[in-house]
C-alpha positions in Angstrom: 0.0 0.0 0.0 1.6 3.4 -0.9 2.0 6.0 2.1 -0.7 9.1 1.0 1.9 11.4 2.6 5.2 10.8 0.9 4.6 7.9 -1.1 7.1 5.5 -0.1 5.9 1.9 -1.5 6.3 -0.2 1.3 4.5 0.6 4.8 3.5 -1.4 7.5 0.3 -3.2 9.1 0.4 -2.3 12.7 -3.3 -3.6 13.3 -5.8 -5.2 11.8 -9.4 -6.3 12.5 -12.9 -6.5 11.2 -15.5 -3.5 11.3 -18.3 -3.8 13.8 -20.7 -5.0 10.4 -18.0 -7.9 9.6 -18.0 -6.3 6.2 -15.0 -5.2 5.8 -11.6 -5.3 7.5 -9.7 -2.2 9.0 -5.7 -1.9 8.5 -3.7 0.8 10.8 -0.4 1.2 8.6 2.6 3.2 8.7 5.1 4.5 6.3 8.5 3.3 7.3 9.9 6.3 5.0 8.1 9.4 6.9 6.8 8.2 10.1 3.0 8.2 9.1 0.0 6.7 9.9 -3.3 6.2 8.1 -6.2 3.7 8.0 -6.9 1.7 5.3 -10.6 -0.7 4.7 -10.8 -3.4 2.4 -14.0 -5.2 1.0 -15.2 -7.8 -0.9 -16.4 -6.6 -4.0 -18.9 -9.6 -5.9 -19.0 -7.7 -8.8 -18.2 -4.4 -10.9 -21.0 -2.0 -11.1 -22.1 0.3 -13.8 -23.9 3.3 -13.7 -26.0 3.8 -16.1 -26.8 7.7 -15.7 -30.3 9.9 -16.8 -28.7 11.0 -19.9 -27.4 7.4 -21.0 -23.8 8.1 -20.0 -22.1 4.7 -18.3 -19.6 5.2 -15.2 -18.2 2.6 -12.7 -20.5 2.6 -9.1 -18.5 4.9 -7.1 -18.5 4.2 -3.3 -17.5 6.9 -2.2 -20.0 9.5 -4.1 -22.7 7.4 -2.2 -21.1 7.5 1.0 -20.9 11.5 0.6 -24.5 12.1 -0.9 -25.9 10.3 2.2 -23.3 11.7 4.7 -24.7 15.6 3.1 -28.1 14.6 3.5 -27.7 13.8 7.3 -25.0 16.6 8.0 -26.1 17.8 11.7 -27.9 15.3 12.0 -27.9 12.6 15.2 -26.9 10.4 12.8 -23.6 8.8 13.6 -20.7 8.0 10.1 -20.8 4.7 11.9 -24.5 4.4 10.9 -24.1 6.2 7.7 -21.6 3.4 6.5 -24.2 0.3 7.3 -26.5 1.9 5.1 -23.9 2.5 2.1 -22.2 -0.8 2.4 -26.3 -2.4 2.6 -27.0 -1.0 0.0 -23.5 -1.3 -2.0 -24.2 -5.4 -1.5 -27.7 -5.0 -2.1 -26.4 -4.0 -5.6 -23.6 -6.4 -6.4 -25.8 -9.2 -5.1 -29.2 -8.6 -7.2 -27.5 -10.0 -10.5 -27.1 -7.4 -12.6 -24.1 -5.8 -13.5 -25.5 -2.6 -14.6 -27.9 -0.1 -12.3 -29.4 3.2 -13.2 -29.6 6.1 -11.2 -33.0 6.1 -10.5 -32.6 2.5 -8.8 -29.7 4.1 -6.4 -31.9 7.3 -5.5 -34.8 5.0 -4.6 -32.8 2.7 -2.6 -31.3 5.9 -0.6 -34.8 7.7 -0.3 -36.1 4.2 1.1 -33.1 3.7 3.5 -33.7 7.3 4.8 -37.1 7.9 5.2 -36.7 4.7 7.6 -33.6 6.9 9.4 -34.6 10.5 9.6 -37.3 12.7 7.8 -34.9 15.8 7.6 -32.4 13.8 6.1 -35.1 11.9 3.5 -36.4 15.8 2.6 -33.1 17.1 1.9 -32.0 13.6 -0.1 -35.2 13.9 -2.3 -34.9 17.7 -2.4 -31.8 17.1 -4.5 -32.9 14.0 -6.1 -36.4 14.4 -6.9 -34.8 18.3 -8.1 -37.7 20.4 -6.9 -38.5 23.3 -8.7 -40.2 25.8 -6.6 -42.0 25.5 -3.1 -44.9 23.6 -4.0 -43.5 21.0 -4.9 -41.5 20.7 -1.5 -44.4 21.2 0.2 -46.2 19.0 -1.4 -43.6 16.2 -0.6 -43.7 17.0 3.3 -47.5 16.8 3.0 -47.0 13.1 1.9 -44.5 12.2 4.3 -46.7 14.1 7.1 -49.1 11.9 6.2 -47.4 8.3 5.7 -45.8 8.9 9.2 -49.2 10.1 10.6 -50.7 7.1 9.1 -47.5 4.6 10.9 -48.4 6.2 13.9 -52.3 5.3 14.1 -51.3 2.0 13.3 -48.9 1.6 16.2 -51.5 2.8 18.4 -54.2 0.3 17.5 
C-alpha cells in the first residue's frame, strides 16, 4: 500500500481487524519512510457496477460519491458516520448481489430515499430535495404533506 503522505511503497500493518458489520476489514499502517499513519478498509467486491446515468452516459458505481451524498443529507444530524456506512455498504451489497451488473440512477436514489425515510425525515427531505430536483415550493411542500401523512398514518397503526 503506498504511504498518501510521501509515497514511499512499502509501509507497514500495525493492526488489523474486522468492522463492527463484519464487512469489511480495517488496517492501521505506517510509512517506514516518513513516520505516518493512516487507515486503510478493504472489501469484498462480488462484482463491478455500472452506472448507467439519466442521460445514457455509463460510469463505474463509485462508493464513495454514495457514501458522501448520504453523509450531506444527514449533515447535523444525530446520525452517527458509523450508521451512515451500514447503510452504504447495505445498499452497495444490495447492488452487487441482485445480478445485474449494470444499475441506473433512478434504482440508487430509490434505494437511498427508502433507507432514509426509515432513518430521519430531515435527512429523507433534503436527499429527495436534491434528487427528486424540486422546482419551486410547492413541490416541497407537497412532498412533506405526503411524508406528514405516511408517518401520521404509521403512527395510528402503532396505536391500534
Amino acid at each position: 500500500m503506498k504511504c498518501p503522505f510521501c509515497g514511499c511503497e512499502e509501509t507497514q500493518v500495525k493492526d488489523s481487524r474486522n468492522t463492527d458489520d463484519n464487512t469489511s476489514v480495517r488496517r492501521r499502517r505506517e510509512c517506514p519512510e516518513c513516520g505516518s499513519r493512516f487507515t486503510t478498509f478493504e472489501r469484498v467486491q462480488l462484482r463491478e457496477l455500472v452506472v448507467i446515468k439519466r442521460n445514457g452516459d455509463r460510469t463505474l458505481f463509485d462508493r464513495d460519491k454514495l457514501a458522501k451524498s448520504i453523509s450531506l443529507a444527514v449533515r447535523k444530524r444525530p446520525i452517527s458516520a458509523e450508521r451512515v456506512e451500514k447503510i452504504v455498504n447495505s445498499l452497495q451489497r444490495s447492488f452487487e448481489s441482485s445480478g445485474e451488473t449494470e444499475i441506473t440512477t433512478k434504482q440508487i436514489g430509490e434505494s437511498v430515499m427508502d433507507a432514509l425515510s426509515r432513518l430521519d425525515n430531515i435527512a429523507y427531505i433534503r436527499f429527495a430535495s436534491v434528487y427528486k430536483d424540486f422546482r419551486n415550493l410547492k413541490d416541497l411542500k407537497d412532498f412533506v404533506a405526503t411524508i406528514e401523512k405516511l408517518t401520521t398514518d404509521s403512527e395510528e397503526t402503532k396505536e391500534d
